[in-house]
N, C-alpha and C positions, 0 to 999 in steps of 0.2 A: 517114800514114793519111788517106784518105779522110774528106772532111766526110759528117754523117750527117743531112743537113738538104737538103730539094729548096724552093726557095726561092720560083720562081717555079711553082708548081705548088697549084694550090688543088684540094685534092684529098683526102679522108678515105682513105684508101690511102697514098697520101706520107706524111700525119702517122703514121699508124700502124708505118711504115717504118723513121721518124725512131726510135724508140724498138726496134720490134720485128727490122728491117730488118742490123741487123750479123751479122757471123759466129758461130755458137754460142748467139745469145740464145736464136731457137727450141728449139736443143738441150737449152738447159738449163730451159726451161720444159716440156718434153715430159719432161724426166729427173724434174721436179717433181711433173706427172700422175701419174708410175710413183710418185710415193712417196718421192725421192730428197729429202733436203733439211739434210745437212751437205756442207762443203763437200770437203772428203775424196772423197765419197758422188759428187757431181760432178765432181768432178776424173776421178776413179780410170772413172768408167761414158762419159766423155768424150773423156778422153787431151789436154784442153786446159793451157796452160803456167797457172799459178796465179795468173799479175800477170794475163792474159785473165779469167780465171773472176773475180776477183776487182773488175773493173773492168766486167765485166757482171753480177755480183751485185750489186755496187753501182749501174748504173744502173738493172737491176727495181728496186730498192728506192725508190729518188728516183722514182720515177714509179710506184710504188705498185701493180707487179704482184706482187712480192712479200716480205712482211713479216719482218724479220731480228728472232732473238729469240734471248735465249744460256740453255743448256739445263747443268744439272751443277754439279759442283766450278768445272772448268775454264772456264768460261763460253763453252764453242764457241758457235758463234753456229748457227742453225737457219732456214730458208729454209722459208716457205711460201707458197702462192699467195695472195692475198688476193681478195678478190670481184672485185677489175677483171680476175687475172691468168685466175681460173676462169673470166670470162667469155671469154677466149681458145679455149678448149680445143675447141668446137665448130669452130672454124677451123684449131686444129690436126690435130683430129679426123679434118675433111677433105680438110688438107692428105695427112695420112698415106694417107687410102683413095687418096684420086689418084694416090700415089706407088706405092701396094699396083698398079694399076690399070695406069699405065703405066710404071712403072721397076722391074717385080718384080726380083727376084732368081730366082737359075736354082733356087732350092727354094720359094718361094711368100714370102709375104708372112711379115715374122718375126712379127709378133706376133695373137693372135688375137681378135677384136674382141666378146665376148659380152656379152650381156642377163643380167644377174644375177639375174634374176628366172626365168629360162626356160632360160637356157643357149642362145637363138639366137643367130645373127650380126647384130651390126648394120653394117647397109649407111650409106653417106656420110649419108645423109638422116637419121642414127640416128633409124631405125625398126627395129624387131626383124621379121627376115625372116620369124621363126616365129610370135610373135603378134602383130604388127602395133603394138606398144605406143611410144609416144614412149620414147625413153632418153636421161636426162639425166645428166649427167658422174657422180653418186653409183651410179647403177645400171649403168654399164658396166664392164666387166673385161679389160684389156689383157693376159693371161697370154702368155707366150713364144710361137711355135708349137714343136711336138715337133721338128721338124727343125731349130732351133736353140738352141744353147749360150747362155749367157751373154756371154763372151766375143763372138760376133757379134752383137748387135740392138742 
């Protein structure tokens, strides 16, 4: 495996790399935004091997994007974003529209971006198209779009 560390690079982007920058970590901080936060929960909405999911839950948690906590009888453990992970989300956010932008897919973008408050779209800027309002990560609503299943998004 590849080292996760750019050594000679002084640069807030590289650090950020260092930690955010491997295979699936975004995915499963985006799967966290939806709500997702047993490990099951990720594995199954991911399709990644379990010693992977496992060794990148564990590195969010060492680096404090997100907080492992055990839920039940059984004491499964429970993942959630913690304040450094939720301040991510703005960048994922954006990563996502970009992706909506230039990598559609041949039915549009899957999931649908609204203003909770209004039901408008927010655009990358999360501004709300229809009333102009800032939207911050508690007042947006990622629902599916209609033209896709579960199984795809």
């Amino acid at each position: 495996m590849l080292g996760r560390d750019y050594p000679d690079q002084v640069c807030s982007i590289s650090r950020a790399l260092e930690v955010v920058g491997e295979r699936w970590t975004l995915l499963i901080l985006r799967d966290a935004l939806l709500g997702h936060s047993g490990f099951e929960e990720f594995r199954e909405s991911l399709g990644v091997s379990t010693n992977v999911l496992a060794a990148r839950l564990k590195l969010l948690c060492e680096e404090g994007l997100l907080v492992r906590a055990a839920e039940g009888e059984a004491a499964r453990a429970r993942y959630q974003l913690s304040d450094k992970g939720r301040d991510l989300a703005p960048a994922l956010f954006a990563l996502m529209k970009w992706g909506d932008r230039h990598y559609p897919t041949p039915h549009g973008a899957p999931r649908l971006t609204l203003h909770d408050g209004c039901g408008g779209e927010v655009e990358q800027s999360l501004r709300c198209r229809r009333c102009g309002e800032h939207v911050t990560l508690d007042g947006l609503e990622l629902p599916l779009a209609p033209a896709f299943s579960r199984s795809e998004a």
